[in-house]
Backbone bond lengths (Angstrom), bond angles and torsions (degrees), N, CA, C in turn:
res aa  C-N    CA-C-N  psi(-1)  N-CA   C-N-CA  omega(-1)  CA-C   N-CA-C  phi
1 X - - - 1.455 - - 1.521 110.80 -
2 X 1.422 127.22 -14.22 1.616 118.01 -139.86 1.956 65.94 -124.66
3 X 0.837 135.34 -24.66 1.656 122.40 173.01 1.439 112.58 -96.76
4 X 0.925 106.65 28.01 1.543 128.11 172.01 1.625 135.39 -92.38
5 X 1.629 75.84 -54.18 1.592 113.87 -176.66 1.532 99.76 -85.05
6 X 1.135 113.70 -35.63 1.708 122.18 170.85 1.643 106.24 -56.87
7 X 1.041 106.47 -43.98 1.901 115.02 178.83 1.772 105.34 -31.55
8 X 1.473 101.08 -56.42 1.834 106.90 -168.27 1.786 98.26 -99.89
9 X 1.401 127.13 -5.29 1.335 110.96 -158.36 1.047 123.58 -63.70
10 X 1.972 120.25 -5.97 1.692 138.81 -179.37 1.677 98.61 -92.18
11 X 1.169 120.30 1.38 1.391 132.48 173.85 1.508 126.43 -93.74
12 X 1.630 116.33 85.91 1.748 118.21 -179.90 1.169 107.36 -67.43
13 X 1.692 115.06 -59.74 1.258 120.43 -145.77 1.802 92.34 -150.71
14 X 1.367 112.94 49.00 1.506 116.74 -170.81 1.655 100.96 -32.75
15 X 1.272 118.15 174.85 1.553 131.60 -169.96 1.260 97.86 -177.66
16 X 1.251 128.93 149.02 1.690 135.20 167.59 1.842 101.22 -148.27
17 X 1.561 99.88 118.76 1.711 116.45 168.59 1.727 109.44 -54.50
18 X 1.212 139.77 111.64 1.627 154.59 157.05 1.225 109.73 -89.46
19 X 1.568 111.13 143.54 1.561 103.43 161.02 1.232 103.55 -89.08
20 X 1.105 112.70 -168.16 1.646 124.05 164.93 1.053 109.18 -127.71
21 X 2.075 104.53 145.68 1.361 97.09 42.03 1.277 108.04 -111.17
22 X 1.162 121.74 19.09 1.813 125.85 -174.84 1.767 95.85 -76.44
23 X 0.605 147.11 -41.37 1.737 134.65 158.25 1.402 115.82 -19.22
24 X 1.545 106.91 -77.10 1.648 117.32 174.17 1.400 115.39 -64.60
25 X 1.177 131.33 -26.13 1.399 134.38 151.89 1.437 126.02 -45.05
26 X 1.074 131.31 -41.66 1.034 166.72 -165.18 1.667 105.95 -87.47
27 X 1.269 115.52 -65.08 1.438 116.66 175.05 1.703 113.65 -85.54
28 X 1.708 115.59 6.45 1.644 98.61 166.47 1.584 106.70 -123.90
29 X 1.505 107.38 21.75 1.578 112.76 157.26 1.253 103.30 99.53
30 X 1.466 129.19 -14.42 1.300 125.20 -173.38 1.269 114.26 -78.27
31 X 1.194 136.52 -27.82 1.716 143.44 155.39 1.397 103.34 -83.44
32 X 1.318 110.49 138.17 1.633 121.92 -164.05 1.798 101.54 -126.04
33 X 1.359 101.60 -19.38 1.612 96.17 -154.16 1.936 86.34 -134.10
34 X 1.577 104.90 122.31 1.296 91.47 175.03 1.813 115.71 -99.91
35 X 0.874 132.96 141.94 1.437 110.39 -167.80 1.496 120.87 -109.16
36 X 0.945 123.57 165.68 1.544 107.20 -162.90 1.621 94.52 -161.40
37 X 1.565 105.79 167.12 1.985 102.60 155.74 1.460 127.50 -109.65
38 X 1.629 103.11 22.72 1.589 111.81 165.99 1.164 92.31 -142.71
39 X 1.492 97.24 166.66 1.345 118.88 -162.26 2.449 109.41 -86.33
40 X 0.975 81.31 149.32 1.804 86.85 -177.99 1.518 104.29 -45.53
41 X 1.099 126.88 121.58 1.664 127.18 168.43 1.506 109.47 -76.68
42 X 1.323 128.88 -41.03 1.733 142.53 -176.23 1.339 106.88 -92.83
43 X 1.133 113.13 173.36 1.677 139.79 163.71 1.332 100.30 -154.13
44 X 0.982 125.67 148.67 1.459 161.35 -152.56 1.483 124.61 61.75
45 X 0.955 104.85 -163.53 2.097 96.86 174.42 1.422 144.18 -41.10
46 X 1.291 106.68 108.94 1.324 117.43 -176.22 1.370 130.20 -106.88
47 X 0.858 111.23 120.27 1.795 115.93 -162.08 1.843 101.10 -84.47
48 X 1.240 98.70 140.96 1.800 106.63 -163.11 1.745 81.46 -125.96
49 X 1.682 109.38 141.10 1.197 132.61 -169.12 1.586 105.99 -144.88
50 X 1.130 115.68 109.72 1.610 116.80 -169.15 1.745 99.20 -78.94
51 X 1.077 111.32 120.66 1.503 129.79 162.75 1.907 104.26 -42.05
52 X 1.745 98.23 154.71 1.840 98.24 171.55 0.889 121.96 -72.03
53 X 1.473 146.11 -6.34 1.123 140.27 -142.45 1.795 93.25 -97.26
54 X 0.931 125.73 145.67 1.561 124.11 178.06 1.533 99.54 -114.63
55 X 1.423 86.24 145.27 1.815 103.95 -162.76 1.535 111.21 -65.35
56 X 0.869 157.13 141.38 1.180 158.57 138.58 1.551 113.34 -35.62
57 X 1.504 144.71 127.72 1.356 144.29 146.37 1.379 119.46 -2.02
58 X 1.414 96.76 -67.40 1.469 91.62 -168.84 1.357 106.50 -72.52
59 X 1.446 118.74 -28.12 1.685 97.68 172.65 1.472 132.71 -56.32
60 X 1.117 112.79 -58.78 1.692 134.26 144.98 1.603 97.79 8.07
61 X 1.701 97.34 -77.00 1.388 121.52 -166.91 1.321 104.18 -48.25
62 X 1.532 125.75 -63.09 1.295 131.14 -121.16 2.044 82.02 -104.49
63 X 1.140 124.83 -17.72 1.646 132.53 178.94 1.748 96.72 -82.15
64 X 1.148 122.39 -43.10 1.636 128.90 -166.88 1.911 96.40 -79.02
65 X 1.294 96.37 -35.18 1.417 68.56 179.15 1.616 110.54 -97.84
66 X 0.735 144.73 0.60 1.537 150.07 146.82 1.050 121.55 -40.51
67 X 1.284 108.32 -65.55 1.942 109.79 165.79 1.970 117.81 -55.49
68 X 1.567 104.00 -36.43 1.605 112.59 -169.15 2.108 78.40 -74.28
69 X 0.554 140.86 -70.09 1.356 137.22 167.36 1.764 133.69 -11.25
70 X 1.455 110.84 -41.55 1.203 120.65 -149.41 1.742 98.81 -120.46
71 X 1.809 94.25 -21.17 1.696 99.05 -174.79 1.727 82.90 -95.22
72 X 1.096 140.62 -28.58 1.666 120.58 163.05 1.528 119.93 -31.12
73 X 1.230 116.09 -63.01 1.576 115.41 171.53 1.479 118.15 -33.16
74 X 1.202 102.30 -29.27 1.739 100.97 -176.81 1.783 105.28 -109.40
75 X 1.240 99.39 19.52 1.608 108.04 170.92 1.569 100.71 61.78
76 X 1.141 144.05 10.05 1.206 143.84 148.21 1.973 142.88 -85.68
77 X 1.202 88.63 103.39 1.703 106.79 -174.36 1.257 123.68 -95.34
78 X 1.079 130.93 9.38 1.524 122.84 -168.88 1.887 112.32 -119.58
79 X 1.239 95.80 61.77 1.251 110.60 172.53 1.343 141.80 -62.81
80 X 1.043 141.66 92.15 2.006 135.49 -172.78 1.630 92.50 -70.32
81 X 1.008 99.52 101.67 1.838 86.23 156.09 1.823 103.62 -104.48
82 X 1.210 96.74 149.37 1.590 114.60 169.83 1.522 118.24 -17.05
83 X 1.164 88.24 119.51 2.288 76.45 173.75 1.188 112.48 -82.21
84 X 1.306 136.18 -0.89 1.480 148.78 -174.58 1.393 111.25 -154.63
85 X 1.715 118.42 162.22 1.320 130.61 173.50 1.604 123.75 -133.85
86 X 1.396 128.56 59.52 1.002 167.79 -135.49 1.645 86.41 -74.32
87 X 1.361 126.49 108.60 1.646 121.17 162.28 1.882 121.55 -92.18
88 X 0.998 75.95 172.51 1.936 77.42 158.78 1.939 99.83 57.61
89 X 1.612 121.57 34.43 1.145 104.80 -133.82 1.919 72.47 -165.08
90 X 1.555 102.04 140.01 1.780 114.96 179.87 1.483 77.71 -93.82
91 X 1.713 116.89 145.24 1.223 109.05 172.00 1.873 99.48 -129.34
92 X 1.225 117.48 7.39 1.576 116.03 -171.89 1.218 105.33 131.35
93 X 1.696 111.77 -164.98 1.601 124.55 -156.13 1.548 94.16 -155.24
94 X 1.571 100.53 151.52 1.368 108.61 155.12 1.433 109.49 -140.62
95 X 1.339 119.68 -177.00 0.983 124.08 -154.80 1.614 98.97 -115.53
96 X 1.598 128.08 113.42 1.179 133.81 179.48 1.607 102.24 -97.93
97 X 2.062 97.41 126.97 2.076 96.76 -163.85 2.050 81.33 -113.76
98 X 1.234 112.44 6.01 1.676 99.53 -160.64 1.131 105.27 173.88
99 X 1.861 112.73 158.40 1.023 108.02 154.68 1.905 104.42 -157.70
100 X 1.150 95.13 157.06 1.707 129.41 -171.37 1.469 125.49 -106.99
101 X 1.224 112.39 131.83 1.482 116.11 167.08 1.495 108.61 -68.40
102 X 1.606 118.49 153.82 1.233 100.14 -173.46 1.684 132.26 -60.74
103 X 1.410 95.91 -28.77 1.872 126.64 -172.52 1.839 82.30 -61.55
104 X 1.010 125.85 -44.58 1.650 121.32 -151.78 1.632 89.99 -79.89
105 X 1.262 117.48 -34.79 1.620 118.38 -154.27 2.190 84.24 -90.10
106 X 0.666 114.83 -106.67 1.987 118.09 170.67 1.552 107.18 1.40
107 X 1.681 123.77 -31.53 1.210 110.63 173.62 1.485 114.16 -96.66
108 X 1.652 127.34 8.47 1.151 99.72 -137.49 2.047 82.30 -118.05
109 X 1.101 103.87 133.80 1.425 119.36 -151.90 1.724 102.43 -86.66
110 X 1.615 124.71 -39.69 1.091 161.56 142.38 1.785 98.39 -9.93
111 X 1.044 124.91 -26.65 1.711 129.02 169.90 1.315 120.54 -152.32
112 X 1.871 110.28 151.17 1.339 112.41 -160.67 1.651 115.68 -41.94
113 X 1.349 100.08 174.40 1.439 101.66 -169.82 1.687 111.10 -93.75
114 X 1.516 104.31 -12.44 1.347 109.10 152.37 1.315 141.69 -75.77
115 X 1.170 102.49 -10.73 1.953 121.90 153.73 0.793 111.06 -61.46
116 X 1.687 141.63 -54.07 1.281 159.05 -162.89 1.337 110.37 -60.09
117 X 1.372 102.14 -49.91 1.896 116.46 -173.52 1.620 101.44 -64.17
118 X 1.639 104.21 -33.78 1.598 87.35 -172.94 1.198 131.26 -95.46
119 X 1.359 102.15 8.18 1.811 105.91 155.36 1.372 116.67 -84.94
120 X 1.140 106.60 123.72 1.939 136.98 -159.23 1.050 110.40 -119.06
121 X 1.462 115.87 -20.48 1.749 117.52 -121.53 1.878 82.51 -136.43
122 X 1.757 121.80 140.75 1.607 125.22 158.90 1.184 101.37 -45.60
123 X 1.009 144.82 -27.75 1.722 140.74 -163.03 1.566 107.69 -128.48
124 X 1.388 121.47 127.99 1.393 110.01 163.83 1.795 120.93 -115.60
125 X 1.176 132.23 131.01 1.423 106.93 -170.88 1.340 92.27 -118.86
126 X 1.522 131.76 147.38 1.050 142.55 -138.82 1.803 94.19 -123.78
127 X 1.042 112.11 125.62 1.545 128.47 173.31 1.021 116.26 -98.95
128 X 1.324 124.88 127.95 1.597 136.12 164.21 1.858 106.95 -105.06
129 X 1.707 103.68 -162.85 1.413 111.40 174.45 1.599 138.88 -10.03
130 X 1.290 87.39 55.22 1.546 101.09 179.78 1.922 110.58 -21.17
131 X 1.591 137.03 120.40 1.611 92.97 136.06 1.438 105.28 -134.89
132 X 0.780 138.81 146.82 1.881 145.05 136.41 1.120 128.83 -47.07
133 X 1.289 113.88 153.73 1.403 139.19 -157.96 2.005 86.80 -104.63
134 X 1.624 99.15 111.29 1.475 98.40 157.70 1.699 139.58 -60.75
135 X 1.369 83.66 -22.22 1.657 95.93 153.78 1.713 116.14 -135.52
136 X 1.201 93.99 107.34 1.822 91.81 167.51 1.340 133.26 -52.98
137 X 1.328 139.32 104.13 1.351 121.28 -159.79 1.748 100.80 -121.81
138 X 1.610 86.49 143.88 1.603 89.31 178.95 1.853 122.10 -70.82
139 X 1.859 83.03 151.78 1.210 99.01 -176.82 1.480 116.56 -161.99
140 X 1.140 136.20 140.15 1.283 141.07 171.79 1.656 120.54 -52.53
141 X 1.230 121.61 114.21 1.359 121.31 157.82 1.547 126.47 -57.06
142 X 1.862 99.29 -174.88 1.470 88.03 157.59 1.863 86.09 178.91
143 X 1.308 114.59 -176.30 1.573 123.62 -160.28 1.402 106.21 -89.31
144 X 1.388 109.84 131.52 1.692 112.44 168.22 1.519 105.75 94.12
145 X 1.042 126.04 -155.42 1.341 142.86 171.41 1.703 113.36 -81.97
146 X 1.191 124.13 107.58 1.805 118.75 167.54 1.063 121.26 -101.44
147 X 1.182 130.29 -170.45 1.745 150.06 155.47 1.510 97.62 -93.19
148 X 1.283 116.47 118.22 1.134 102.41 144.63 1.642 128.88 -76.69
149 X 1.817 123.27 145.33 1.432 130.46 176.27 1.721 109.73 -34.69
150 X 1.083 114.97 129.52 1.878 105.26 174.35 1.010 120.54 -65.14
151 X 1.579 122.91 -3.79 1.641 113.79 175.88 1.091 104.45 -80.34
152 X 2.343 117.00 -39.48 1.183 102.18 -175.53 1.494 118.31 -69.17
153 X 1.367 121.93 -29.44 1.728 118.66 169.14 1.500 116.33 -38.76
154 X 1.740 105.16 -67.28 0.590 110.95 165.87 1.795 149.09 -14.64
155 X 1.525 104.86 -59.66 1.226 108.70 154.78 1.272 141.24 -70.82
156 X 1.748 107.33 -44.65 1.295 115.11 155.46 0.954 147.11 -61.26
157 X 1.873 127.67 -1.67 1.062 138.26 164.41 1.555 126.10 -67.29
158 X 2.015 103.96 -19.60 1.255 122.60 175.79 1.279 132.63 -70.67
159 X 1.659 88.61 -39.53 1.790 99.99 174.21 1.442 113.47 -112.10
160 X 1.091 111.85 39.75 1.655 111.47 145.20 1.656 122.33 -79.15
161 X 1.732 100.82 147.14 1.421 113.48 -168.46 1.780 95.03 -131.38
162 X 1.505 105.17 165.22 1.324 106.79 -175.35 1.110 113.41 -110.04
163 X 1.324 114.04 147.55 2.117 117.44 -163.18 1.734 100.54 -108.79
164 X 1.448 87.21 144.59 1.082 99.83 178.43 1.471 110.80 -108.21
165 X 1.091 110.26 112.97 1.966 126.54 -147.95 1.791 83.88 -100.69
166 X 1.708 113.48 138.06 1.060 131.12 -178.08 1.907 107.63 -73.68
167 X 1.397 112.61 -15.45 1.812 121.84 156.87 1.459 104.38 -160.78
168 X 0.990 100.42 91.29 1.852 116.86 150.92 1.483 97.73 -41.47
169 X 1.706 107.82 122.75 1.419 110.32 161.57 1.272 111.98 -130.25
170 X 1.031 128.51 114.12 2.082 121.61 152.98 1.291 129.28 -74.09
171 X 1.191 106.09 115.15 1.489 118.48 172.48 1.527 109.44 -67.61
172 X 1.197 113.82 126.36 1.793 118.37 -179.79 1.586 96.41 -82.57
173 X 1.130 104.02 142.60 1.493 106.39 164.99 1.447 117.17 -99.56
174 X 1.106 132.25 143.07 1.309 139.18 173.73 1.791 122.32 -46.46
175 X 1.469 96.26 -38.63 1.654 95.72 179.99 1.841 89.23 -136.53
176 X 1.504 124.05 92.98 1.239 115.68 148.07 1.484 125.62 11.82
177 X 1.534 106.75 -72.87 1.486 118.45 -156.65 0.958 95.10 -66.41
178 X 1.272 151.43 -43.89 1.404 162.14 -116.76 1.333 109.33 -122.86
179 X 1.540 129.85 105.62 1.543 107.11 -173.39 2.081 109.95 -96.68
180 X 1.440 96.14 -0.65 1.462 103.86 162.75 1.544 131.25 -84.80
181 X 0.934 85.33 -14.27 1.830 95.49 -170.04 1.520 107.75 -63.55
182 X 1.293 118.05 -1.94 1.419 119.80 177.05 1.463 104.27 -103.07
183 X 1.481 113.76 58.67 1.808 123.70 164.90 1.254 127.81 -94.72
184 X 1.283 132.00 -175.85 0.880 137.70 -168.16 1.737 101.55 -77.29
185 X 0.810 131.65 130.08 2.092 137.13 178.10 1.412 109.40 96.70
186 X 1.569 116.23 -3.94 1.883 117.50 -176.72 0.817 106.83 -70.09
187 X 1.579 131.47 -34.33 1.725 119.69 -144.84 1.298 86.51 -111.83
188 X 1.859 145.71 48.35 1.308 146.44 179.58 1.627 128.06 -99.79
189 X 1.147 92.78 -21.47 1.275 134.73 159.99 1.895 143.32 -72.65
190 X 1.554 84.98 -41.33 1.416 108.81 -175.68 1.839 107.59 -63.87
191 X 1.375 120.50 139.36 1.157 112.41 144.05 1.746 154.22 -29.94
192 X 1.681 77.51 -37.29 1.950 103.24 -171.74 1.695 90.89 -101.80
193 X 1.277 126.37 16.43 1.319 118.06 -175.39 1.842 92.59 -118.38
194 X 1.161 146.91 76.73 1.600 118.41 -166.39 1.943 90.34 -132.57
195 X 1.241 102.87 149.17 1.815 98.28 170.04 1.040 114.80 -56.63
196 X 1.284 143.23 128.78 2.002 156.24 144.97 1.610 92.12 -78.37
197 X 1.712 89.83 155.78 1.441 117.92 175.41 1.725 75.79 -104.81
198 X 1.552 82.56 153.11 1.752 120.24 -179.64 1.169 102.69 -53.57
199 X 1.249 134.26 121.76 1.777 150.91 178.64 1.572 102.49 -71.28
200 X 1.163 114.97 131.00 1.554 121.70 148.41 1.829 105.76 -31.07
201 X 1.224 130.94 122.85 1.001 143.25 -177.24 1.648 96.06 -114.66
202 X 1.861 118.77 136.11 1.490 105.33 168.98 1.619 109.00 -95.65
203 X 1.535 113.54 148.44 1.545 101.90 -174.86 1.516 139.29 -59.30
204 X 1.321 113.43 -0.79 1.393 122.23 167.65 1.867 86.63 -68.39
205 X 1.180 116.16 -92.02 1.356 111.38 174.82 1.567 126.17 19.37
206 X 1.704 81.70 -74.82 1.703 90.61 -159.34 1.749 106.83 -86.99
207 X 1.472 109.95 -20.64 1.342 112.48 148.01 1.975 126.96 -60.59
208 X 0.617 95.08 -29.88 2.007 105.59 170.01 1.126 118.41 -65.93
209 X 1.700 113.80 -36.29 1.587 135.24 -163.47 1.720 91.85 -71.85
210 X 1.709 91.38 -56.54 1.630 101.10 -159.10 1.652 103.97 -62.88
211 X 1.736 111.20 -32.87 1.330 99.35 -167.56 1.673 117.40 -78.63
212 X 1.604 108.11 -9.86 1.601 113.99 -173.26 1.462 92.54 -101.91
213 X 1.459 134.70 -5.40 1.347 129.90 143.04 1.465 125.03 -46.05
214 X 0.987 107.90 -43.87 1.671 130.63 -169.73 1.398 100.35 -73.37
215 X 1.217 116.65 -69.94 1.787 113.55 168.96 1.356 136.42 -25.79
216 X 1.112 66.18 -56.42 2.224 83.29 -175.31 1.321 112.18 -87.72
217 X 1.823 124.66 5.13 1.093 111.96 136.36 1.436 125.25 -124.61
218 X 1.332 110.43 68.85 1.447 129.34 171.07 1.411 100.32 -76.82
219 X 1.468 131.23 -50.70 1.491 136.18 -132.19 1.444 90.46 -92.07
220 X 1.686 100.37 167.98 1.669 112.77 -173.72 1.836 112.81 -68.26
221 X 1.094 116.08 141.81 0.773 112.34 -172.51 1.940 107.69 -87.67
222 X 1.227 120.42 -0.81 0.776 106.22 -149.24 2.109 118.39 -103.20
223 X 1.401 83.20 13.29 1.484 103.15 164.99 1.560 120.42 -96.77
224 X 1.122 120.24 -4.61 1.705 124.32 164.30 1.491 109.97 5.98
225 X 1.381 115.16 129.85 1.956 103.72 161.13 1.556 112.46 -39.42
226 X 1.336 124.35 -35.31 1.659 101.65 -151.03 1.815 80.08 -108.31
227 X 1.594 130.63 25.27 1.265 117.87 155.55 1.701 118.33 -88.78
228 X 1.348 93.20 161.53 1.996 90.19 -175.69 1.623 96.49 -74.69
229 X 1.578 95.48 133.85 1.458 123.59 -176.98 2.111 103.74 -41.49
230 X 1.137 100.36 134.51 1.591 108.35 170.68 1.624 116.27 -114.26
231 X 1.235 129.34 162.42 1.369 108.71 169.38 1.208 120.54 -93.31
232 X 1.304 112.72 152.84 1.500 132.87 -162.93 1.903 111.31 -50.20
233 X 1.203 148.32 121.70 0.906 129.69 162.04 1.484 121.28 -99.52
234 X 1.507 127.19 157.54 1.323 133.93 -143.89 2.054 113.24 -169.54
235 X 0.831 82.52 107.85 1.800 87.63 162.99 1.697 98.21 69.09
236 X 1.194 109.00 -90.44 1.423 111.44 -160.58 1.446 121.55 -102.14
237 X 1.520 104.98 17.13 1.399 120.61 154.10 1.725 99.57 105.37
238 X 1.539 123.20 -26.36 1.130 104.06 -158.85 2.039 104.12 -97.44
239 X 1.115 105.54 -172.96 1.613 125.79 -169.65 1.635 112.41 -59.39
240 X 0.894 140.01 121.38 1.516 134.02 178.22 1.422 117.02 -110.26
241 X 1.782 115.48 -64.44 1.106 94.71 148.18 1.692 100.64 173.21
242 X 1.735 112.54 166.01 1.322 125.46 -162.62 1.501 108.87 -75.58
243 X 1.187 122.22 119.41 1.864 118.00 155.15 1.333 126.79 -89.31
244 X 0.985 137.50 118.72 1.454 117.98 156.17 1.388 127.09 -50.54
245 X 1.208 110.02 113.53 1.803 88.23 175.56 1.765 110.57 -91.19
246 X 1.363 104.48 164.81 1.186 106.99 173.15 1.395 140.73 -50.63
247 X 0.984 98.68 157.82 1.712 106.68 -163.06 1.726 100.82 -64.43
248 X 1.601 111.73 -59.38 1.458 90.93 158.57 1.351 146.80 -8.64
249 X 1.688 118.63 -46.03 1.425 113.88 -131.45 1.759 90.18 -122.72
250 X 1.477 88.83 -7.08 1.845 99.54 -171.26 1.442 110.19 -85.08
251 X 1.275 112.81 74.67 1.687 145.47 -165.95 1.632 98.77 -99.77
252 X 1.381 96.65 136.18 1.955 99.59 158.21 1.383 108.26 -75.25
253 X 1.445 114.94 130.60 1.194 113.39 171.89 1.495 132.49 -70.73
254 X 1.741 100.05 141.70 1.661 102.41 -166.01 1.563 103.97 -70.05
255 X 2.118 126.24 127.36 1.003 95.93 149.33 1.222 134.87 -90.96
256 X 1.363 122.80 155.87 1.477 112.55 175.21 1.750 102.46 -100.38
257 X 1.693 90.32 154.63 1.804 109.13 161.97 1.925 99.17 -1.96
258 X 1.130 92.94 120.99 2.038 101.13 161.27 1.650 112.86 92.47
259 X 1.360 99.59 -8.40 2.055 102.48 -166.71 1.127 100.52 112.93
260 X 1.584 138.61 -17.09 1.642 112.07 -124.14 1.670 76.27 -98.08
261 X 1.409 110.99 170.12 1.889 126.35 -171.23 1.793 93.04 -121.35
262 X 1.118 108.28 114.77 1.218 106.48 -176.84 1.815 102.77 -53.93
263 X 0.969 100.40 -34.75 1.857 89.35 -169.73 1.401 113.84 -121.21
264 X 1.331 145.51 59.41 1.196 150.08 -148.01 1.269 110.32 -92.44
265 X 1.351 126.89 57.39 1.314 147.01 -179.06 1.366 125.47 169.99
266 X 1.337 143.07 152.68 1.321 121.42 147.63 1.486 127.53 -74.60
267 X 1.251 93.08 -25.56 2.254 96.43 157.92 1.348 125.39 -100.36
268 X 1.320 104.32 18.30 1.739 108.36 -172.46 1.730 88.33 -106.09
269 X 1.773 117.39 125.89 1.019 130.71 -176.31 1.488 106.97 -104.19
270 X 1.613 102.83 123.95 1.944 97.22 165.64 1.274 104.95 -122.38
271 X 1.018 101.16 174.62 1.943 128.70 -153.43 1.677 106.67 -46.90
C-alpha cells in the first residue's frame, strides 16, 4: 500500500496537455475513458489543458459522432457537445478513480456497454466528476503528467463549475480502502470481469469506430513515451519547455494492428 501512495506522491496538482477535441470532451463528461500507452501514475484530480493545435472539422466531426454512436447502446441521445474548442487554454479537471488494460475494460460487464467501446487504447484511465472552468484561461502546457504553478491552481480552483455528463458512471473499486486497487490485472478475478465473444456491432457503429480511429492518429508520431523527450509546443509555435516524465510512465510503446501507436505523443489524445 505505502508504494502505492508513492506512485502519485510527485503529484500536487497533476495536469496533462490534450488536443482537442478530446480535452473538451473530457471535461463535459462525454468522454469517460482517457486512453493512453502507459498506465495512470495518479488517482484523484486531474487537470486537462487543451494543447495549440486547433482541431480540424473533420475531427470535431468524426469524435462527435463516435460518442452520438456509442451513447446509443445505452439508449441515450441527447448530447450537448461543446459549441467551441478553445486551445492553448486550462479547461477543468476530472477525477481519475482507475485504470485498465483495454482486454480488462471490453470484458468488464460491471459498466455500460458504451464505456466498453471506448477503450481503444493499451491503457484505459477511467474518469469520474467531470468539472470545467467557466472561463478557460490561458496557459502553457507541457509533456506527460505536470504540476501545475500554485497561482495557476490556485486561481483555477475558484472558477470551476459542475457538468452535467449525458451518463454519469462510477467505477466500483474492488477494495474501497484502496484508491489503487483499480489497476491494470485487478479486475481478473472478478465475476463482472469474464471474456465475451465479439458482439454484433451495427454499421454506423463500426463506421464511427473506424472514423475516430482515423483522428487520433493524425498527430506525429514521433514523440512516443519511449522517444527522447522534445519540448512542448504551444500557441505560437515556438519551444516552452522539457519535462521529464516519470520513471513509471517511460513504457515502450504498444503497437497496435497496422503500425499505428496508440498514443503517439504525450498531448496527442486517442479514443
Amino acid at each position: 500500500m505505502a508504494s502505492r501512495r508513492m506512485e502519485s506522491s510527485n503529484y500536487r496538482n497533476p495536469c496533462i496537455t490534450m488536443h482537442q477535441p478530446w480535452a473538451s470532451l473530457l471535461v463535459y463528461g462525454i468522454k469517460r475513458i482517457e486512453g493512453r500507452s502507459w498506465p495512470s501514475p495518479i488517482r484523484g484530480r486531474l487537470w486537462i489543458h487543451a494543447a495549440g493545435k486547433i482541431p480540424e472539422p473533420e475531427t470535431i466531426k468524426a469524435m462527435e459522432e463516435f460518442y452520438r454512436e456509442i451513447y446509443k447502446l445505452n439508449g441515450v441521445t441527447d448530447i450537448n457537445f461543446p459549441d467551441h474548442y478553445p486551445v492553448s487554454r486550462l479547461l477543468g479537471c476530472v477525477d481519475v478513480v482507475g485504470c485498465l488494460t483495454c482486454e480488462e475494460l471490453v470484458n468488464w460487464e460491471a459498466i455500460p456497454a458504451s464505456v466498453r467501446v471506448e477503450g481503444q487504447t493499451a491503457f484505459c484511465w477511467l474518469c469520474e466528476q467531470p468539472q470545467r472552468l467557466i472561463v478557460p484561461f490561458e496557459m502553457r502546457g507541457f509533456q506527460g503528467v505536470y504540476n501545475l504553478e500554485k497561482k495557476i491552481y490556485e486561481a483555477a480552483v475558484r472558477g470551476l463549475s459542475s457538468v452535467k455528463a449525458p451518463q454519469p458512471v462510477t467505477f466500483p473499486l474492488p477494495d474501497p480502502r484502496d484508491r489503487f486497487s483499480l489497476k491494470p490485472g485487478s479486475l481478473a478475478s472478478l465475476p463482472s470481469c469474464k471474456s465475451v465473444s465479439a458482439e454484433e456491432k451495427p454499421p454506423s457503429l463500426v463506421a464511427a469506430i473506424a472514423g475516430a480511429r482515423a483522428a487520433a492518429t493524425q498527430f506525429s508520431k514521433n514523440n512516443s513515451p519511449g522517444a527522447p523527450k522534445k519540448a512542448s509546443i504551444e500557441g505560437n509555435g515556438k519551444p516552452i519547455s522539457t519535462r521529464t516524465r516519470d520513471k513509471s510512465k517511460e513504457l515502450v510503446p504498444v503497437q497496435r494492428p497496422g503500425g499505428d501507436t496508440p498514443d503517439s505523443s504525450s498531448v496527442k489524445n486517442d479514443l
